[in-house]
C-alpha positions in Angstrom: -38.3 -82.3 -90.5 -35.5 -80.0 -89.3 -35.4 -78.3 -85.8 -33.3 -75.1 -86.0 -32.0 -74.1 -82.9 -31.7 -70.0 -82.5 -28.9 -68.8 -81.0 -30.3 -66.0 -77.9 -26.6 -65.6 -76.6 -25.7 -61.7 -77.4 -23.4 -61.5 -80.0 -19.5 -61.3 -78.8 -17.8 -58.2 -80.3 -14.4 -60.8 -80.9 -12.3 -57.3 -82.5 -13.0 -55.4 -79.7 -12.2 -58.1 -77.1 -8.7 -58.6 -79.0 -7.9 -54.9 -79.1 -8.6 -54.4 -75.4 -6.3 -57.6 -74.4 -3.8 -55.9 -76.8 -3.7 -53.2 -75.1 -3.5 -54.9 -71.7 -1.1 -56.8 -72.9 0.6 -53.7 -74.0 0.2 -51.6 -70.9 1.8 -55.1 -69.1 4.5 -54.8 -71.1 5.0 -51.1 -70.8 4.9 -52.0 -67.0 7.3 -54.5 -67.1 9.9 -52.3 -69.4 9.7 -49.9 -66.7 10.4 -51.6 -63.7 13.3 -53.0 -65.5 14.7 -49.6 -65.7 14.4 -49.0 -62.7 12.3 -45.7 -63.4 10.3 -46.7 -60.5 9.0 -43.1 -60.0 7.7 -43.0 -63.0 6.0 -46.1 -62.7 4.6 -44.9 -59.6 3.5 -41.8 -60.9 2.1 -42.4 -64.1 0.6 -46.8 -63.6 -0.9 -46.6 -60.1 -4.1 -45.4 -58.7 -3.8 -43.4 -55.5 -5.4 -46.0 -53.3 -2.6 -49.1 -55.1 -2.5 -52.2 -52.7 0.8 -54.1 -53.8 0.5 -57.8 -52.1 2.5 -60.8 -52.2 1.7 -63.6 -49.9 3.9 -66.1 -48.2 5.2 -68.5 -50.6 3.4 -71.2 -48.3 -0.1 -69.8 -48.6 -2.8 -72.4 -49.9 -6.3 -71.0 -50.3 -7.2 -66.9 -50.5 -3.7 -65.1 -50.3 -5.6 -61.9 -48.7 -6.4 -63.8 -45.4 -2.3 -64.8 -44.9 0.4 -63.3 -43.9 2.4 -62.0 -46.5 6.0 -60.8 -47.6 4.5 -57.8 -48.9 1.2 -55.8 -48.6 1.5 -52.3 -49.3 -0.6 -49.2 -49.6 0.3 -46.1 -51.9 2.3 -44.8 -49.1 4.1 -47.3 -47.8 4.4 -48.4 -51.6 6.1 -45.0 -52.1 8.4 -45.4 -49.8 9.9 -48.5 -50.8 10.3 -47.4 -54.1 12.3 -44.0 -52.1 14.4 -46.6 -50.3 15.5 -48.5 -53.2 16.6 -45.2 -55.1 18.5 -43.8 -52.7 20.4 -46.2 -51.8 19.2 -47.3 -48.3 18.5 -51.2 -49.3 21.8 -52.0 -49.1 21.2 -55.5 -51.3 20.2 -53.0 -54.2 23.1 -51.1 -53.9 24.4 -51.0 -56.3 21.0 -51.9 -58.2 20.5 -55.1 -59.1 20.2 -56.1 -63.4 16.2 -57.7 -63.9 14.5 -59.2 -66.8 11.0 -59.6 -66.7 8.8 -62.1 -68.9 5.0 -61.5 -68.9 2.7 -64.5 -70.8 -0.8 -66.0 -70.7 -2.5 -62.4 -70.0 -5.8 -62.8 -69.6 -8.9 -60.4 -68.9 -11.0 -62.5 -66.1 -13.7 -60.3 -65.5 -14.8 -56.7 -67.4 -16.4 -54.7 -64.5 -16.8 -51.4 -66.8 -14.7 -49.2 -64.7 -12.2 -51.9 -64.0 -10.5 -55.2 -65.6 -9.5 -58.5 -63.6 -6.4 -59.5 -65.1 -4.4 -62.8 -64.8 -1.1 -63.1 -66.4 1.8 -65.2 -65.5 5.3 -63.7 -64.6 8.9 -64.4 -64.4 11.4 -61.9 -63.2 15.2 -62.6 -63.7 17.4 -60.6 -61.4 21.4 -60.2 -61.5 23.4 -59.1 -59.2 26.0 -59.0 -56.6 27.7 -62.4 -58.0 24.0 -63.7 -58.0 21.3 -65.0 -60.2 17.4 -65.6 -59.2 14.7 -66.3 -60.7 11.4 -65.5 -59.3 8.2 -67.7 -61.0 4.3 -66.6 -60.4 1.2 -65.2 -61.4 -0.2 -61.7 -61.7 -3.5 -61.1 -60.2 -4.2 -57.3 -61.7 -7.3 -55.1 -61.0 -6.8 -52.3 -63.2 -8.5 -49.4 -63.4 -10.0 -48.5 -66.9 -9.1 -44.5 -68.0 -10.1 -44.1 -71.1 -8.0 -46.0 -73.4 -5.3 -46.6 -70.6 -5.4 -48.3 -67.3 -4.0 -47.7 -63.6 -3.1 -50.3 -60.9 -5.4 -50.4 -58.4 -4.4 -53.8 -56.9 -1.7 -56.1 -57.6 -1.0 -59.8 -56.2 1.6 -61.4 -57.1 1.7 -65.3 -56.0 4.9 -66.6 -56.2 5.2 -70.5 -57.5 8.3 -71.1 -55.1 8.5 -73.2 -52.0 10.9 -71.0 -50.0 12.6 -68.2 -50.9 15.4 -69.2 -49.4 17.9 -69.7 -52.0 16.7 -66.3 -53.4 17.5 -64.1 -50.1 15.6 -61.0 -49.5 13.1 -59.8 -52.0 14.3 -56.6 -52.6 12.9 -55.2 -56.1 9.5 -55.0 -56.9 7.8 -57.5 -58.7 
């Protein structure tokens, strides 16, 4: 005598999960291309929701980044006016601009809320300039916003993998 086990998990939709993390993946990429091309406004503009929150904790932070201090946590407006800073000229280390190269892998969708992904994805951002070379090493921690078949930022963490940032002075582009 057999037992036959029935399977009561719903069934997982597998083409639809690989389209949307293509176009995630896509929309990363996009993202990516842009910032390296320093069309920041753009970016701005046409990526972000209006209520953005750009974080990146201290690089000594164990535990939840969003109780530390950080090097970065910006709203829309403040967010705005860095990228107005950097394009005109007033952040004198990105003047002239600095040369980046950005590598995005490992993208993964963590959670699909219905009106908004979790997204994890890791990230390394080259950066030339000014007889200099960094490299910056993290992970993306992405709530995006779903709009039809596109996606805004609504919050973006980046946790960087370094010790210090000494060696790579001030952190000066956006990551």
């Amino acid at each position: 005598m057999t037992t036959d086990t029935i399977n009561t998990e719903p069934a997982v939709d597998e083409t639809a999960q690989m389209r949307l993390w293509h176009r995630v993946s896509q929309f990363l990429f996009r993202e990516a291309r842009l910032l390296d091309e320093w069309r920041l406004r753009e970016w701005y503009d046409e990526m972000l929701t209006d209520d953005i929150r750009y974080l990146v904790p201290a690089t000594d932070v164990r535990g939840e980044p969003a109780d530390a201090l950080g090097l970065i946590d910006d709203n829309a407006a403040r967010l705005r006016q860095r990228i107005e800073q950097i394009l005109n000229g007033e952040v004198w280390c990105e003047n002239p601009r600095s040369r980046t190269n950005r590598m995005i892998s490992n993208v993964e969708i963590v959670a699909d809320r219905g009106t908004h992904l979790d997204v994890a994805a890791n990230v390394v951002v080259y950066r030339f300039g000014h007889g200099r070379s960094d490299c910056y090493v993290g992970k993306f921690r992405l709530e995006l916003a779903v709009e039809g078949e596109s996606f805004r930022v609504r919050r973006r963490l980046v946790v960087l993998d370094h010790e210090s940032l000494f060696e790579h002075g001030k952190l000066s582009i956006i990551l």
